[in-house]
C-alpha positions as a Markdown table, in Angstrom:
| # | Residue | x | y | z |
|---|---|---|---|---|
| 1 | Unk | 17.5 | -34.7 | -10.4 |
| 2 | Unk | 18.5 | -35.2 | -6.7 |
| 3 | Unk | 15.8 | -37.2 | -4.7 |
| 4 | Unk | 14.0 | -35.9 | -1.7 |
| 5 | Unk | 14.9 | -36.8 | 1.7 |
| 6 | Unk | 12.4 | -36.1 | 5.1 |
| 7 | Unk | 14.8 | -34.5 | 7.1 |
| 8 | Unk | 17.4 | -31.4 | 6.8 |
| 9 | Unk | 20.1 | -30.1 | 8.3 |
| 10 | Unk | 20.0 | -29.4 | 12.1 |
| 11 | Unk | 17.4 | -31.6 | 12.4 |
| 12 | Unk | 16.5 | -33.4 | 15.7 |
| 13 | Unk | 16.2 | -37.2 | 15.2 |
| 14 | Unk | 15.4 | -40.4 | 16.3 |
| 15 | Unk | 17.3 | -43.8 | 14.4 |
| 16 | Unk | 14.8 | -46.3 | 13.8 |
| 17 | Unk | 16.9 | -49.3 | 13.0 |
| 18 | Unk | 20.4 | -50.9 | 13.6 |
| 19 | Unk | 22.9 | -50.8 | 16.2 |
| 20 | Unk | 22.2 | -47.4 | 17.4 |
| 21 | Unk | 18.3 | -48.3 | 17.5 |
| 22 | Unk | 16.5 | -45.4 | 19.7 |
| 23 | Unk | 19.5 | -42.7 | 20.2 |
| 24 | Unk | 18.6 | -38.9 | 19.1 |
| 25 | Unk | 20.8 | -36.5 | 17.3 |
| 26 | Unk | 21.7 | -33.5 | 15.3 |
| 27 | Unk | 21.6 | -33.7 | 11.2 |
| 28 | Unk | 25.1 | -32.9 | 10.5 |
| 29 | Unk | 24.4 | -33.3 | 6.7 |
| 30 | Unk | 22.3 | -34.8 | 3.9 |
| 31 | Unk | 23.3 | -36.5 | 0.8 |
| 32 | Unk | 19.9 | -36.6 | -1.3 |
| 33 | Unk | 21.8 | -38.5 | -4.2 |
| 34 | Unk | 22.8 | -41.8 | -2.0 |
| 35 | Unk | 19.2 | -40.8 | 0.2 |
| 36 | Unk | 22.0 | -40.6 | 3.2 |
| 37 | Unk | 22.2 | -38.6 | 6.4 |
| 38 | Unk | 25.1 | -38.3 | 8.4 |
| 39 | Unk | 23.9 | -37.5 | 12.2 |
| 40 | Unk | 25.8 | -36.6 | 15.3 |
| 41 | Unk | 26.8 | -39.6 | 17.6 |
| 42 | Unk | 25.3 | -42.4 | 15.7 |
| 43 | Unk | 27.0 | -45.2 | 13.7 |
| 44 | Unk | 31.0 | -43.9 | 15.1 |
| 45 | Unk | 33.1 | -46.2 | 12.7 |
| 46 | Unk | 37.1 | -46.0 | 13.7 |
| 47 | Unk | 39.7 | -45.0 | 10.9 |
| 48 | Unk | 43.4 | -45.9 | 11.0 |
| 49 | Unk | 44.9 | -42.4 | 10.0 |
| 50 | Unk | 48.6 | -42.1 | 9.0 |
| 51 | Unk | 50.2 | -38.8 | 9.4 |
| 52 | Unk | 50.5 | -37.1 | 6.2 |
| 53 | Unk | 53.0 | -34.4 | 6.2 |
| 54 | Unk | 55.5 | -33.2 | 9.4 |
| 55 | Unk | 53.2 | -31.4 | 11.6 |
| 56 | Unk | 49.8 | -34.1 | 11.2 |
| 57 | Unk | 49.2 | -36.6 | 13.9 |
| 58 | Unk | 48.6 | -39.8 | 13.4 |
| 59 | Unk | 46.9 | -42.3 | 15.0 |
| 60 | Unk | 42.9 | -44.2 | 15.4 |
| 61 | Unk | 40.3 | -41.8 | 14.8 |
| 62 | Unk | 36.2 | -42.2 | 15.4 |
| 63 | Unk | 34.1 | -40.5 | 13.2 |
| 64 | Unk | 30.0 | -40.9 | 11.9 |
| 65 | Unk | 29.6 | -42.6 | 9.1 |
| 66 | Unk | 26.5 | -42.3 | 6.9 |
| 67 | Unk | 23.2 | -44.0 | 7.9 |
| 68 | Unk | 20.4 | -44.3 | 5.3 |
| 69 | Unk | 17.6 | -41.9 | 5.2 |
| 70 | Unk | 14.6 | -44.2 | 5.8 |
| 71 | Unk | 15.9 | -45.5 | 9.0 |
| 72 | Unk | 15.9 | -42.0 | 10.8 |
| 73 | Unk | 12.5 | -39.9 | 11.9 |
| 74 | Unk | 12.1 | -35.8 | 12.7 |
| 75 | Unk | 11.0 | -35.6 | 16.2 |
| 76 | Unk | 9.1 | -32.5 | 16.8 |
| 77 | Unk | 10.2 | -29.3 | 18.7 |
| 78 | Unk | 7.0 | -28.6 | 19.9 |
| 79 | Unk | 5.6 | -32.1 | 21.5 |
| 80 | Unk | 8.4 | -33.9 | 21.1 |
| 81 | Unk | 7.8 | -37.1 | 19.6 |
| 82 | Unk | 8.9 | -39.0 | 16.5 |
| 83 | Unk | 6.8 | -37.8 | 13.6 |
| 84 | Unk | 6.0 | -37.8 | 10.0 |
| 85 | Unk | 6.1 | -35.0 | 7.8 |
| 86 | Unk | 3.3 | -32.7 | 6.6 |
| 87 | Unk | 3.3 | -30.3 | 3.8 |
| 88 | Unk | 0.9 | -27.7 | 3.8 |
| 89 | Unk | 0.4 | -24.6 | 2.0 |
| 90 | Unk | 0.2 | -21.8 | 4.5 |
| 91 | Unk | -2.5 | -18.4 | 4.0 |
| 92 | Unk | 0.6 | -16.3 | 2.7 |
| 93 | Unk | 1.2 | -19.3 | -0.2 |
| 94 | Unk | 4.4 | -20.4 | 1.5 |
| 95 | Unk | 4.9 | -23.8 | 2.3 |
| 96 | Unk | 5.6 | -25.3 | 5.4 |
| 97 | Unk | 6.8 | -28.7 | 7.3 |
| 98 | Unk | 4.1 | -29.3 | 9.5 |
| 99 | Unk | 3.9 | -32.3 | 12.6 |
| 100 | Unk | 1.1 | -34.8 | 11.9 |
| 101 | Unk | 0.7 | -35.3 | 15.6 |
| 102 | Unk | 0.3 | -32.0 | 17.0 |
| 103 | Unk | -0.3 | -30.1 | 13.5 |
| 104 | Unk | 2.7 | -27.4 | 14.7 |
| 105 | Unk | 4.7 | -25.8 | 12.0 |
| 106 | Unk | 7.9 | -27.1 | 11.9 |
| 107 | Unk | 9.6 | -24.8 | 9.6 |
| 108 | Unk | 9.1 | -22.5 | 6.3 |
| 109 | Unk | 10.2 | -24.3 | 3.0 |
| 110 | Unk | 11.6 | -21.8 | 1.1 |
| 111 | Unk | 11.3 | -21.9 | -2.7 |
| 112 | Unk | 14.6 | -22.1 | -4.8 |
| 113 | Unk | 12.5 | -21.5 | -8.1 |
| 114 | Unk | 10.9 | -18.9 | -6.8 |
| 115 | Unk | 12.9 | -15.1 | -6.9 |
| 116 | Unk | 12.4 | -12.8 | -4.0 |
């Protein structure tokens, strides 16, 4: 079973810790299995590429590398701040990501057990 991670795709977030310490970006992807996140801008590592085949380029390329999960936090669309995730059950019994700091729904969970 895969573990749970705080954040999902698209995403807005801030990086807690390392050498990009306070930047924001974009989830590009999450790997619940390694508890990873790969996010837009943050932690560029350069790769020597060689051309592979007649019409590739080679050459020094920068791409993100993977950051760890617990060193990133959602910031909120509505008040905008770093915050901690809520789950509530809503009236309708669907749950939802809600903001501990302004108590805003941040999106619908949808169920994958669930048919519909």
């Amino acid at each position: 079973m895969a573990n749970k991670v705080h954040v999902k795709k698209n995403d807005t977030v801030l990086v807690l810790s390392g050498k990009d310490r306070g930047k924001k970006g974009k989830v590009l992807s999450v790997n619940p299995s390694n508890n990873q996140v790969l996010v837009e801008g943050i932690n560029i590592s350069t790769k020597h590429k060689k051309p592979r085949g007649k019409y590739q380029q080679g050459g020094i390329i920068h791409q993100e590398s993977h950051i760890d999960s617990s060193n990133v936090m959602l910031i909120c669309d509505k008040c905008g701040k770093p915050t901690k995730v809520a789950k509530t059950i809503l009236d309708n019994g669907q749950k939802a990501r809600t903001c501990k700091n302004c108590n805003e729904i941040i999106d619908i969970v949808l169920d994958k057990n669930k048919e519909g």
